[in-house]
C-alpha positions as CSV (number, residue, x, y, z in Angstrom):
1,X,130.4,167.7,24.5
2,X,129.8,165.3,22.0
3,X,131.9,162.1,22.0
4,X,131.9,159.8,18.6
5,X,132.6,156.6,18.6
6,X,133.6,154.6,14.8
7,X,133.4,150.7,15.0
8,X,135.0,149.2,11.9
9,X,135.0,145.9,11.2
10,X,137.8,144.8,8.3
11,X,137.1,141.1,6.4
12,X,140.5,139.4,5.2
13,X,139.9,136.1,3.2
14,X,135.6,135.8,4.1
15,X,135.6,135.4,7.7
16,X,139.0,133.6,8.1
17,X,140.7,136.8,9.6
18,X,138.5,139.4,11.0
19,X,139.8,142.9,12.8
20,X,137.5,145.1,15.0
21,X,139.1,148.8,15.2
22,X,137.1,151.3,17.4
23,X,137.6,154.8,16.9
24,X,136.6,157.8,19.7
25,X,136.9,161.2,18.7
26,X,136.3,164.1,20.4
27,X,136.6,167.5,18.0
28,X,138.1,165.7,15.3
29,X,140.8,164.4,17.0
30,X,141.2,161.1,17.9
31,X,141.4,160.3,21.6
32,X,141.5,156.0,21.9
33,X,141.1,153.6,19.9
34,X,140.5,149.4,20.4
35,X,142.4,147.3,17.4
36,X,141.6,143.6,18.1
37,X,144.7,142.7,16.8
38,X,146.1,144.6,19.4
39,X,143.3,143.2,22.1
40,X,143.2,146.7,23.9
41,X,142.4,150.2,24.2
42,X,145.0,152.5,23.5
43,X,145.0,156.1,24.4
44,X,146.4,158.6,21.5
45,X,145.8,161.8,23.6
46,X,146.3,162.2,27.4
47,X,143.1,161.7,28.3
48,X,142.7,159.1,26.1
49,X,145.0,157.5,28.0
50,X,143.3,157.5,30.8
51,X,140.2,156.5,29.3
52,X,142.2,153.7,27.9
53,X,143.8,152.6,31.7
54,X,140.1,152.7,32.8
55,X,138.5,150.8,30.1
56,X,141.4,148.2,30.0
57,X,140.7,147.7,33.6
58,X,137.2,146.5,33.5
59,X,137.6,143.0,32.8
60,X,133.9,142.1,31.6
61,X,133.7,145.1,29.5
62,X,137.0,144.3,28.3
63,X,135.6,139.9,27.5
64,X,132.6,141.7,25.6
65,X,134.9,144.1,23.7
66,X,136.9,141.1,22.8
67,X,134.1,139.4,21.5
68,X,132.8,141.6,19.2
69,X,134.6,140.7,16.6
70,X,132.4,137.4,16.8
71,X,129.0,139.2,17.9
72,X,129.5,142.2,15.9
73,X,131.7,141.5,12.7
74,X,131.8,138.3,12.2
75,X,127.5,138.3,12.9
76,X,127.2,141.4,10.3
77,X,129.3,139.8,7.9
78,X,126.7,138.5,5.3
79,X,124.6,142.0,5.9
80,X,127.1,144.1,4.1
């Protein structure tokens, strides 16, 4: 079992708009994914969607996942 996860970070205008879309795949296939735009997990497969209940319902995790677009994007901006 071997779980990826794919964090992409997309750059509208510099750093004026930023989005943070995580990716998990399992097989190819696609089981969550986190759109910041969105501002939480969303399950595309049944048990992605109860990954995504579970995730969603841990509040720190859920702060720091938030602010990754600032710690993560945002921070990385000038490295790519």
């Amino acid at each position: 079992f071997q779980e990826i996860g794919k964090h992409e970070c997309y750059f509208i205008n510099g750093t004026e708009k930023v989005r943070l879309v995580e990716r998990y795949m399992y097989n190819r296939e696609q089981l969550l994914h986190f759109d910041s735009d969105v501002g939480h997990y969303v399950g595309d497969t049944p048990f992605g969607e109860f990954q995504a209940r579970y995730f969603n319902s841990q509040t720190d995790f859920m702060e720091e996942t938030r602010a990754a677009v600032d710690t993560f994007c945002r921070h990385n901006y000038n490295v790519s």
